[in-house]
N, C-alpha and C positions, 0 to 999 in steps of 0.2 A: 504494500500500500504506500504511495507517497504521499511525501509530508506537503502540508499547506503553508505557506508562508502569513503571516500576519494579516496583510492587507490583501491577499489573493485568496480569492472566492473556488470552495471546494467545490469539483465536478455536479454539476446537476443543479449547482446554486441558482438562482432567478435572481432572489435579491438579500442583499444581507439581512435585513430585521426578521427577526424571528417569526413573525407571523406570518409571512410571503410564504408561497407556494414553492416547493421544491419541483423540478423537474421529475414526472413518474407519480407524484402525488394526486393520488381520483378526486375528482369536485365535487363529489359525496363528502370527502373524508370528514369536514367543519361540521358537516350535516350531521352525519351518524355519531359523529364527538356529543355534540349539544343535545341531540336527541335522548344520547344513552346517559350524560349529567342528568338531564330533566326525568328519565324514569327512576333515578338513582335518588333526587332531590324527594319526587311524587313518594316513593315506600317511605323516604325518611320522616314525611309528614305524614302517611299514611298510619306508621308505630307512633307519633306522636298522637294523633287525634284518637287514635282506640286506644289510649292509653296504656300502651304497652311495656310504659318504662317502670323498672324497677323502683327507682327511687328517686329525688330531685336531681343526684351526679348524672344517672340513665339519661334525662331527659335534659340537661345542659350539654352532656357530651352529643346527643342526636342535634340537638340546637345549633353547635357546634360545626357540626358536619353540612348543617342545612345553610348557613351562613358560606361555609367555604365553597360549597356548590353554587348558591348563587352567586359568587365571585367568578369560579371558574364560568360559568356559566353565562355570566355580563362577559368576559374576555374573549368567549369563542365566539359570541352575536358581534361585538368590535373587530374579531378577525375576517368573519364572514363578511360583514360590512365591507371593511377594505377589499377584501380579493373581490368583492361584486359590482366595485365603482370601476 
């Protein structure tokens, strides 16, 4: 495998910022990302509202999780956004 220089863009690159498209990357891929967060988000609220949790740490640490997903979740609709302008 060679090495990449600093400022030189690895084979297949488009564009440096991490959220661009790589060469070989399917135009689903953002799609089925966000899709598969948001049913992963839907169960985590799903054990919250039937009350599934153990104790108040159960239900802060699923809180927890539900927060981080909508984060990632806000970040793949701003990537998707870009690659669609």
């Amino acid at each position: 495998m060679a090495t990449v220089g600093f400022n030189q863009r690895p084979k297949g690159v488009v564009e440096q910022e991490p959220v661009r498209e790589f060469t070989g990357d399917h135009h689903r891929l953002a799609r089925t990302l966000l899709q598969m967060l948001e049913a992963e988000r839907a169960s985590f609220v799903q054990q919250i509202a039937s009350r599934d949790c153990e104790d108040f740490a159960a239900y802060r640490n699923l809180r927890g999780k539900i927060e981080g997903l909508d984060i990632a979740i806000h970040f793949c609709k701003e990537a998707q956004r870009k690659l669609e302008a």
